[in-house]
BARODREN-10222 format. One record per residue (C-alpha): residue in one letter; x, z, y. Coordinates in pm, whole numbers, plus 32768, in hexadecimal, padded with zeros to 4 digits. Layout:
REM residues N
aXZY/...
END
This chain:
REM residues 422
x3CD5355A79B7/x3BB0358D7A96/x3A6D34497ABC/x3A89339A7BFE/x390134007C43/x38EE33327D6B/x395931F37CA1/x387432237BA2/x3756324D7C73/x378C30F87D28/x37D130747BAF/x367C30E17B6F/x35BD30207C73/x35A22F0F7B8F/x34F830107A7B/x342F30757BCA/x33932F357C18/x33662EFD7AAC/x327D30297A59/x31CA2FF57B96/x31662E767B55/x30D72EF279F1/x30352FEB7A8C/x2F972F197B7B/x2F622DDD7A78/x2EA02ED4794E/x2DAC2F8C7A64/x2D5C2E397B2D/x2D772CEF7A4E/x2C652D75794E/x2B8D2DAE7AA9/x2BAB2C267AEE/x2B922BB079AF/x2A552C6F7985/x29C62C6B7B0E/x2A3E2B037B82/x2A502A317A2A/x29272AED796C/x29F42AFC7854/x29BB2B9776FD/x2A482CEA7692/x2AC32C377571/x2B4F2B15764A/x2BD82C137769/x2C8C2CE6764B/x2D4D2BB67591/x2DAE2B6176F2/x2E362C8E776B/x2EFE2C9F75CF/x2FAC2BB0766A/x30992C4B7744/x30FC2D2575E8/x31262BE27510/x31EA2B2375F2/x32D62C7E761C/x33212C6574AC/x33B62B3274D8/x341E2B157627/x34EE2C82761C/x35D82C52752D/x36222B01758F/x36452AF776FD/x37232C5E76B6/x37EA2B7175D1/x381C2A73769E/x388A2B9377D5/x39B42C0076D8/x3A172A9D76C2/x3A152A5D7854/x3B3B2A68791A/x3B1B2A1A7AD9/x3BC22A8E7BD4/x3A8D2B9B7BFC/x3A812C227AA4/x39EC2BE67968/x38A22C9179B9/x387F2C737B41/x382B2AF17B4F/x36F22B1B7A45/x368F2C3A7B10/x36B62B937C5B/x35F52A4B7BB9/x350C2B0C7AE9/x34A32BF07C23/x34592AC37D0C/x33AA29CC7C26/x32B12B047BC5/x32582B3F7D55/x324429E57D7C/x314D29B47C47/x30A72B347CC0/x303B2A6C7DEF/x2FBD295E7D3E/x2F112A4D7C58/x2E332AC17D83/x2DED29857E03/x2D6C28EB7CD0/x2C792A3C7CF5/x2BFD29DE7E41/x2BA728967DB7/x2B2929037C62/x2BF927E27BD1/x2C0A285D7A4A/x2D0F276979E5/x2DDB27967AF2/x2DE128EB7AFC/x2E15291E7959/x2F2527F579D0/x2FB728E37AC5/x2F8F2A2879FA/x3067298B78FC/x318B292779DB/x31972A847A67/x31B62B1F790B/x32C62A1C78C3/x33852A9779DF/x335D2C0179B7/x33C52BAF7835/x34FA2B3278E9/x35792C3D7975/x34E22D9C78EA/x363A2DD277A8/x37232D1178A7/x36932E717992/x36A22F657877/x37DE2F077823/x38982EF67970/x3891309D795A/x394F30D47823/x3A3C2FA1787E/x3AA5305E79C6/x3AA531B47945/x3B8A32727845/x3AF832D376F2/x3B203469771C/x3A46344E7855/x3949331B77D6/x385C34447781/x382A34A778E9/x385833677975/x36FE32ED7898/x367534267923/x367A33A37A98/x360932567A28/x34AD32D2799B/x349D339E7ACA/x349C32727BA7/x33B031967AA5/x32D332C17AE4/x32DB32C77C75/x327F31387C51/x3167317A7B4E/x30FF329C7C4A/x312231A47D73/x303E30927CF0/x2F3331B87C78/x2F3631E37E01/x2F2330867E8F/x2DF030517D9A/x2D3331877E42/x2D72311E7F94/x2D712F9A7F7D/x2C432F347EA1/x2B4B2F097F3D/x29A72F437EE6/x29002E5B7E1A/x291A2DCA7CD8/x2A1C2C8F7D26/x2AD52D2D7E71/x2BF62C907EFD/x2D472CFB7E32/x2E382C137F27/x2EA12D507FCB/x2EDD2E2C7E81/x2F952CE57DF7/x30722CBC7F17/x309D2E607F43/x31352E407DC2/x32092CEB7DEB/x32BC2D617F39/x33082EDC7E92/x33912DEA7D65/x34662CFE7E97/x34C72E427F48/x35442F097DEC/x36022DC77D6C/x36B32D977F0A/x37212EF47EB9/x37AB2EE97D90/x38532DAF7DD3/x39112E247F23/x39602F827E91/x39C82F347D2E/x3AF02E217CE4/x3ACA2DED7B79/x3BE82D437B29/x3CEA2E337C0B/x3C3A2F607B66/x3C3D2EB67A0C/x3D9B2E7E7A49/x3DED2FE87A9F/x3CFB306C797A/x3DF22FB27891/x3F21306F7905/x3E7431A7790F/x3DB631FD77E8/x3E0932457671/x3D3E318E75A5/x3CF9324E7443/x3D6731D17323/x3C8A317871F0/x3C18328D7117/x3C77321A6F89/x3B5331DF6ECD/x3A8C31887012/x39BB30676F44/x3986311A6E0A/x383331226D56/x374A320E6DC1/x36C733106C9A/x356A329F6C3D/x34CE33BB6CBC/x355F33CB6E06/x34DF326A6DE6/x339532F16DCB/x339A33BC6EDC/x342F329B6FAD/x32E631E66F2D/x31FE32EB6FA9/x327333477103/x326B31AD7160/x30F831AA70E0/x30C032B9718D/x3163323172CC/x30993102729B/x2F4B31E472A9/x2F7332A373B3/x2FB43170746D/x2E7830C373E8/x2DAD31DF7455/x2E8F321875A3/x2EAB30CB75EA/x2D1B305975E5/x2CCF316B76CB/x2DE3310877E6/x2D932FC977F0/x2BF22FD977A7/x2BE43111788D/x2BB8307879F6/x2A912FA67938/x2A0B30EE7888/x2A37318A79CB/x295D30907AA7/x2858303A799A/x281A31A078FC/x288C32717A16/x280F31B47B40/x295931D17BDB/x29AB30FB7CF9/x2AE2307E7E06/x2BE030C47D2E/x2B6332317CCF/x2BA3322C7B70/x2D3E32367BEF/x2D0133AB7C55/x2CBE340A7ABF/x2E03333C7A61/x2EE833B67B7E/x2EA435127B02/x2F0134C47993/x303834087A2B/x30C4352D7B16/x303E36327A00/x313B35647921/x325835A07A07/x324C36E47A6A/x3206373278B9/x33753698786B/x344437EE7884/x334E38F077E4/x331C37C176F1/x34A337BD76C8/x34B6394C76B5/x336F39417595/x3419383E74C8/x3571393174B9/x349C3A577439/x33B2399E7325/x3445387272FE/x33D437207355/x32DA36CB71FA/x321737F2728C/x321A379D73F1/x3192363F7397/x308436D672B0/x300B379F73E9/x3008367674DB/x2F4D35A773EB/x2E6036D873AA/x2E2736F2752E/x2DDA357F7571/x2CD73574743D/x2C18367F74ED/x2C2435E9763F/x2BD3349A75A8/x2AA1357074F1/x2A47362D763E/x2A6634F37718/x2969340F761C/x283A351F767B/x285C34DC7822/x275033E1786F/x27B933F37A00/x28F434397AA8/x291C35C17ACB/x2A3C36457B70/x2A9E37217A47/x2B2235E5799D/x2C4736117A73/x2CB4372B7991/x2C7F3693785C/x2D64357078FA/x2E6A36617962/x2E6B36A477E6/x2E74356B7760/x2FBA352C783F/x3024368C7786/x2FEC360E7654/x308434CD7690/x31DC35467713/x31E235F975D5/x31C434E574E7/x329534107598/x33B03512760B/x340D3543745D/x337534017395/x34963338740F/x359B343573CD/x352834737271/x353E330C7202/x36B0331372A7/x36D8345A71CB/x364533B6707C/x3719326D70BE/x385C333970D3/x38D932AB6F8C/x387B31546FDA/x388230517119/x380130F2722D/x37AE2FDD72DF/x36F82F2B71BA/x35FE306971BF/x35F0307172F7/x355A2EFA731D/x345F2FA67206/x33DA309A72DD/x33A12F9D73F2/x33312EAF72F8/x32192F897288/x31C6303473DB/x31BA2EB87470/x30C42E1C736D/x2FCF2F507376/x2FB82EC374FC/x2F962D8B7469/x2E862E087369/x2DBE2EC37443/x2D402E2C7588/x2CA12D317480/x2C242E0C738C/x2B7D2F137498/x2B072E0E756A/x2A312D91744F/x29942EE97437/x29622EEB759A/x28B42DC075C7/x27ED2D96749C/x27B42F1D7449/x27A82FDB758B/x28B2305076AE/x2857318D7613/x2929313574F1/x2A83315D75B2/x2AA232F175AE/x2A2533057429/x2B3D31AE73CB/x2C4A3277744F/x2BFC33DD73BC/x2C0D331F7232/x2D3232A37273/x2DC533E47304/x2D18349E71E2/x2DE3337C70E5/x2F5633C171B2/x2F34351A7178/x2F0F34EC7007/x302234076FF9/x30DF34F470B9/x30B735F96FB6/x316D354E6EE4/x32C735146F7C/x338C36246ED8/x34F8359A6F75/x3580355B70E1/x34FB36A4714C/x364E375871AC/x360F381D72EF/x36CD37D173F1/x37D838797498/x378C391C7604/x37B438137734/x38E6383B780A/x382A3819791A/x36C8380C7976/x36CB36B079CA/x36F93630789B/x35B936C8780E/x3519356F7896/x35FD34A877AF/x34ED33E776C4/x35D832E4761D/x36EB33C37585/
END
């Protein structure tokens, strides 16, 4: 049984335009918030929470209500198709209500397009391991973060060469770059991938496992304690992570004097350093073991944190320390997820799985708010400093996971060294 690559690459156009509109919306919407509205820190960073608390509910239950669909396209093609062309539509608007500085309709706006990428992002997700069999679900998720990575790559780019100089430039063509990638990904996916035919054929075709006895037994306390300690830990590195991605093209401007979209060139190189780390990542984990690969991503991104809080100006050595931080990322997010699966083995996988979302989600939620207060009533200079604590605090936690740490087997194939959600 061999993956039908060039299906799963047009399955993951959705994932594509996905990664690329967050990309886009956590680099640009703090800008207008800040630039066009003169908006608090505090005010900005409950705003862009947001997107994070309406995930928590809007994920499971649009993913719910994709189970229960049934058309003559699919169960997950018509939110995609609706959720992809309401959030162009409302992108537009978005840019408009920019041009004429318009708060309420453009907070109006901004929360229609979240409600429509809510709509489709687990109806997306979920359309790859619909369409492909179990054995080969591990390389299939492997393509699909390759193509959320081209899109997050892609909108790093159209920020460098369409905003323009000045404080409040015009982001119409960045908006409508992003919302005709998102058109042109969905157009694809649609005329290459008939969901229900391929559903149809999945059904005769693969083996479904059957349920492992004991599969919803209680968990040992301690291996409940270690279950308690990696999610905190998840949660802080994503407080910390999290302030700095969406703070940074503020931090960048303000501190670093950085202008026309130049603070994209710093996150670009942490995203393609990310990409390229996936296989020696993969190869590092098989030798130590993931606990220990974790510890030495979280290790790296405190001292980058701690290097990047003394730069008063841009320099172009930051570059490097950003190329580490995408190292060090890759890391912790290529084993945290695997390990929970590993701890929850006993147990409902997909209950502890909505845990580690849970807490990585609220930490999002937590920490626009809580580092925007810093920043505006404290200093921009607080951002670097915020995030090394909370680094500092995740590797603590992290010490004290003592299960879930089984190394993992070599890869069949290289490929499947990208796979993030085991």
């Amino acid at each position: 049984m061999k993956l039908n690559y060039r299906r799963t690459v047009f399955i993951g156009m959705a994932f594509l335009s996905i990664c690329a509109f967050w990309q886009m919306y956590d680099n640009i919407i703090p800008l207008i918030l800040k630039n066009t509205f003169h908006l608090g820190e505090t005010v900005t960073g409950a705003i862009m929470a947001a997107d994070n608390v309406l995930a928590l509910f809007l994920l499971p239950l649009f993913g719910s209500l994709s189970d229960r669909t049934h058309t003559r396209i699919g169960r997950r093609t018509p939110f995609i198709l609706t959720g992809t062309g309401l959030s162009f539509i409302f992108l537009l608007l978005l840019s408009a209500a920019n041009q004429k500085a318009n708060v309420i309709f453009f907070i109006t706006a901004l929360f229609f397009v979240l409600l429509s990428m809510g709509l489709y992002r687990s109806p997306a997700v979920a359309l790859m391991p619909d369409l492909t069999p179990k054995p080969l679900r591990s390389k299939g998720n492997a393509v699909i973060n390759l193509m959320g990575a081209v899109g997050g790559v892609y909108a790093l780019i159209m920020i460098r060469l369409l905003v323009g100089s000045g404080t409040t430039p015009d982001y119409f063509p960045l908006f409508l770059s992003i919302g005709l990638l998102m058109l042109c990904c969905v157009i694809l996916l649609f005329l290459t991938i008939p969901e229900q035919k391929l559903v149809a054929q999945m059904t005769v075709e693969s083996v479904e496992d059957e349920s492992k006895p004991g599969a919803t037994a209680e968990l040992p306390r301690e291996v409940k304690r270690s279950l308690l300690f990696i999610l905190l830990s998840v949660a802080l590195w994503y407080i910390a992570y999290n302030a700095v991605t969406t703070a940074f093209s503020r931090y960048a401007t303000h501190v670093w004097g950085l202008e026309n979209g130049g603070y994209a060139n710093c996150l670009m190189v942490a995203t393609v350093a990310a990409i390229i780390s996936y296989i020696p990542i993969g190869s590092l984990s098989s030798s130590i073991g993931r606990k220990r690969t974790i510890l030495i991503g979280v290790a790296l991104l405190t001292f980058c944190y701690l290097c990047a809080s003394f730069y008063t100006s841009y320099h172009v050595s930051m570059n490097l320390f950003f190329g580490i931080i995408g190292f060090a990322w890759a890391a912790i997010n290529v084993n945290s997820f695997p390990m929970v699966v590993e701890i929850s083995a006993n147990g409902d996988v997909g209950k502890y799985t909505g845990y580690y979302y849970t807490f990585s989600m609220a930490a999002q939620v937590i920490t626009p708010i809580l580092s925007g207060f810093l920043l505006e009533h404290v200093s921009y200079r607080t951002l670097f400093p915020y995030a090394v604590v909370f680094s500092i605090l995740s590797f603590c936690t992290m010490l004290m996971v003592k299960h879930g740490d089984s190394k993992p087997e070599k890869k069949g194939s290289m490929l499947e060294n990208f796979d993030v959600d085991d």
